[in-house]
N, C-alpha and C positions, 0 to 999 in steps of 0.2 A: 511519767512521760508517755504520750500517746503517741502509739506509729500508725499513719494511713496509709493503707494498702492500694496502690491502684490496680483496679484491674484491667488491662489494655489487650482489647480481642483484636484477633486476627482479623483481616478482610482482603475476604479474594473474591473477584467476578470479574465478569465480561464487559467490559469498555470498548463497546464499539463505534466509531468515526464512520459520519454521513455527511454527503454532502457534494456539489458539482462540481464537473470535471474542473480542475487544474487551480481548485480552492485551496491543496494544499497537505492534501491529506496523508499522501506516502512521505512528504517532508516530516509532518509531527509526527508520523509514527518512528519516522530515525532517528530525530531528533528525542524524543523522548527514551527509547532505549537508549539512544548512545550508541548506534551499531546500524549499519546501512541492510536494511532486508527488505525495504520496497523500493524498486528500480524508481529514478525520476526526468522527467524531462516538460518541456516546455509544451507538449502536443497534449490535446482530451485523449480518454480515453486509454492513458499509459497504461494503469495498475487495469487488469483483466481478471484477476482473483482475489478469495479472502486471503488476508495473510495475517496471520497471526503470531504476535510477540511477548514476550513475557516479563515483564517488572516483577522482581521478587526482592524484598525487603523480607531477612528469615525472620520470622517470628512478629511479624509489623502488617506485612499486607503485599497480594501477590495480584497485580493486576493482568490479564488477558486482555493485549489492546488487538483490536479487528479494525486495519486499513482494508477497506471497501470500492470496486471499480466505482467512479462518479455515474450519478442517476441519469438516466439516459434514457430515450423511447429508443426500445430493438427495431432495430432492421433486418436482421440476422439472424440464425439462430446463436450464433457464436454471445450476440448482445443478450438474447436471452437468457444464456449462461451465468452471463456476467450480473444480471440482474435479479437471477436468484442467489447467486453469493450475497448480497444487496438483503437481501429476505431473508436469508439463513439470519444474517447477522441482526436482523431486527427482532428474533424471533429468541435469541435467547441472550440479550442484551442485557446487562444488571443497570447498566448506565449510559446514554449515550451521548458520546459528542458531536453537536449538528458546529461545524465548520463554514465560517462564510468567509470570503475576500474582505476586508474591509471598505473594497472601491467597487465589490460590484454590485449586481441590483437589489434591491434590497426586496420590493414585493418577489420577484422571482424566487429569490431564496426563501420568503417565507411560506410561497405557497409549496415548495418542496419539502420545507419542514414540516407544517401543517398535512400534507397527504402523508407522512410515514403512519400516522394516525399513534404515537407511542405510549406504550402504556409503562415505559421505566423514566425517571428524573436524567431528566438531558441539560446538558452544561453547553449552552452558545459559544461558542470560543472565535472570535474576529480573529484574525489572520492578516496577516502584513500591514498591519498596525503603522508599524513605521513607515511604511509608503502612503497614508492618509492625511489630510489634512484635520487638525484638530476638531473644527465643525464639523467635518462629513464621519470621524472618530467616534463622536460624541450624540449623532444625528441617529448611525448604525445601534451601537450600544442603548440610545433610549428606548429604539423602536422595539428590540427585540428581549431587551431586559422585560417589557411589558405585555410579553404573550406568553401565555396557559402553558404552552411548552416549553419555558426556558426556568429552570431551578437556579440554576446561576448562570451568568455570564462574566467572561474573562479574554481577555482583549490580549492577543501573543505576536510574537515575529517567530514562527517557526524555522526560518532558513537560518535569524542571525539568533535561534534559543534564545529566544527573551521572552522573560515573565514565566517559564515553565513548571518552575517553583509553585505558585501561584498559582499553577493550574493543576496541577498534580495533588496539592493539597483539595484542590475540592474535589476532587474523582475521588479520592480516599475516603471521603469527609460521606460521601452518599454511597460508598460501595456495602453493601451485606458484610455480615460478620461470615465467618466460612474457614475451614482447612485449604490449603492451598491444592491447586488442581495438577502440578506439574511441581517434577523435582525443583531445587534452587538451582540447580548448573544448566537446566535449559534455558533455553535462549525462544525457539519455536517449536513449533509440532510437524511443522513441513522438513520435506527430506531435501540432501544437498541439492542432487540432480536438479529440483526444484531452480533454486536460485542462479546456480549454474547458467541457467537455461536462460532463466530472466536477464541476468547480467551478460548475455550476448544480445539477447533482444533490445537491451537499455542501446548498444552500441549503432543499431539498426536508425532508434530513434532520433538518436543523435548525428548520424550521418549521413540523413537519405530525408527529402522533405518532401511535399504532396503526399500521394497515397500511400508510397511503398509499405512504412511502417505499417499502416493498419490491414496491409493484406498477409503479410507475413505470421509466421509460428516458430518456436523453436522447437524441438524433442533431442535430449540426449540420449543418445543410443549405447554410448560407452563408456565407463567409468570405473577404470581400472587402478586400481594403487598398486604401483610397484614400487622398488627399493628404495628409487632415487626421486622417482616422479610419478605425478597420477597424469593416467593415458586419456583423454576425452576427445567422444566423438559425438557430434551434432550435425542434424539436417537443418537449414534453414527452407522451411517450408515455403510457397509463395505458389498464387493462382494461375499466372501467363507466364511465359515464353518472356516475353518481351521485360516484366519484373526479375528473371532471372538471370537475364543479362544486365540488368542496371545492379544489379547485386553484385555478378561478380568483376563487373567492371570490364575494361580493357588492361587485357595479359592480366586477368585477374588482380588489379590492381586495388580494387573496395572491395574482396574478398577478405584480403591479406589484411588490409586497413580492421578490418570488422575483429579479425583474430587477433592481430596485433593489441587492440585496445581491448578487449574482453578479457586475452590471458593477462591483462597486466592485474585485473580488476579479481579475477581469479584467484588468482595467486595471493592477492592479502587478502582474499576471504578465506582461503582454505592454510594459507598461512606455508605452500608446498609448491612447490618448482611443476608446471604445468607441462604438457605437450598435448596441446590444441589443433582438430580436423575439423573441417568445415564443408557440408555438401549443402547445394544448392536444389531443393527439389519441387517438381510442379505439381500440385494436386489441384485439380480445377474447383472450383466453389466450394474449399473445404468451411469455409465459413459456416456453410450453409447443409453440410456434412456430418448428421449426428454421430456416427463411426470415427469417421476422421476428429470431430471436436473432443474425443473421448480415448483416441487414440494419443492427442497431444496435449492429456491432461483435462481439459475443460469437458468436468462432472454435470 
């Protein structure tokens, strides 16, 4: 009797998602963990950092997935920031996921693909699949299964997880053999305060339209675990006078609103009974503030 041995290497690298604003991309990276770590909303320009999450299968294969702010010409220096996280991540990519709408332009997306210039096996991944008409499904999928840049292509709903399976297999399929980079109980390499911060800013997005969102910052200043509860405190950053009033509202009313729905959001991240402070503070053009964009995190 003959016994066949298999032997099945480990593979771990860096899967990092490119691609235009509001394509989709902090969806499939929560989606695909199964765990919310990039804030989402309906506005460009949401995700402003690399964030980084970790798929580990022990002894199978340990993926590094990098959601990336959508490619953008800076205005700012703050854009610029954001557009070298954008570079970071092309830079040591094992495999990349170029992300498009299923409904939106198709040359625009390719000539965005086409300038990353990449030199690792990239997977085209269509996105909201299910919002497409089967021609314009199929129209997407020809054009770009057929350019230099695309090693595979896989057509997904990242908000309703469909097809993920399917996609996950080919990330794997093209990742390096490797020891994994991070324990198996990590989740990210970013610290709480991090997310914290974000998941107040997410409430911003979601409650305040025009500009406000995109003049604002978050910084936790405090982060205290006591017995029964952890203590946090945050400034909600913003450039005028006048944004700081629409922040905190009348009698402080979209103040309250803003702490009210971030500690709920808190709380089942940290899984711990909150007590949540909110200050409202003016720093003029920090945008445009290497100190200040460094002070509030953006490296």
């Amino acid at each position: 009797m003959l016994l066949f041995i298999v032997d099945l290497k480990m593979k771990a690298g860096f899967v990092n998602i490119f691609g235009k604003p509001n394509a989709g991309k902090s969806t499939l990276l929560n989606a695909l963990l199964g765990e919310k770590l990039a804030i989402v909303s309906s506005k460009v320009q949401t995700t402003r950092h690399r964030i980084k999450g970790f798929l580990t299968e022990p002894g199978k294969y340990q993926v590094i997935f990098s959601d990336t702010p959508g490619i953008i010409e800076p205005k700012y220096k703050l854009h610029e920031k954001m557009m070298h996280s954008v570079k970071s991540a092309l830079e040591d990519a094992d495999v990349a996921l170029l992300i498009v709408d299923a409904n939106d332009d198709i040359q625009e997306n390719h000539q965005l693909f086409s300038s990353l210039k990449l030199k690792v096996p990239s997977i085209v991944v269509v996105n909201k699949a299910d919002k497409a008409s089967k021609g314009k499904l199929e129209e997407v999928i020809s054009f770009f299964g057929n350019q230099r840049y695309c090693k595979k292509i896989v057509s997904i709903s990242a908000l309703k997880k469909a097809n993920l399976e399917q996609l996950l297999e080919a990330i794997i399929e093209l990742m390096p053999e490797g020891e994994s980079f991070y324990s198996e109980d990590d989740l990210t390499d970013l610290p709480t305060k991090f997310f914290v911060a974000e998941m107040i800013r997410e409430k911003i997005y979601e409650l305040f339209g025009d500009e406000i969102p995109y003049h604002t910052a978050v910084m936790v200043n405090e982060f205290k675990e006591k017995d029964t509860l952890i203590k946090i405190q945050a400034d909600i950053i913003v450039q005028r006078e006048s944004q700081k009033a629409i922040l905190i509202g009348e009698k402080g009313s979209m103040i309250k609103k803003i702490g009210t729905l971030a500690r709920t959001d808190i709380e089942n991240f940290l899984q711990q009974k909150i007590f949540l402070q909110l200050f409202v503070k003016v720093r003029p053009k920090w945008r445009d503030n290497d100190m200040q964009l460094k002070e509030y995190g953006y490296h």
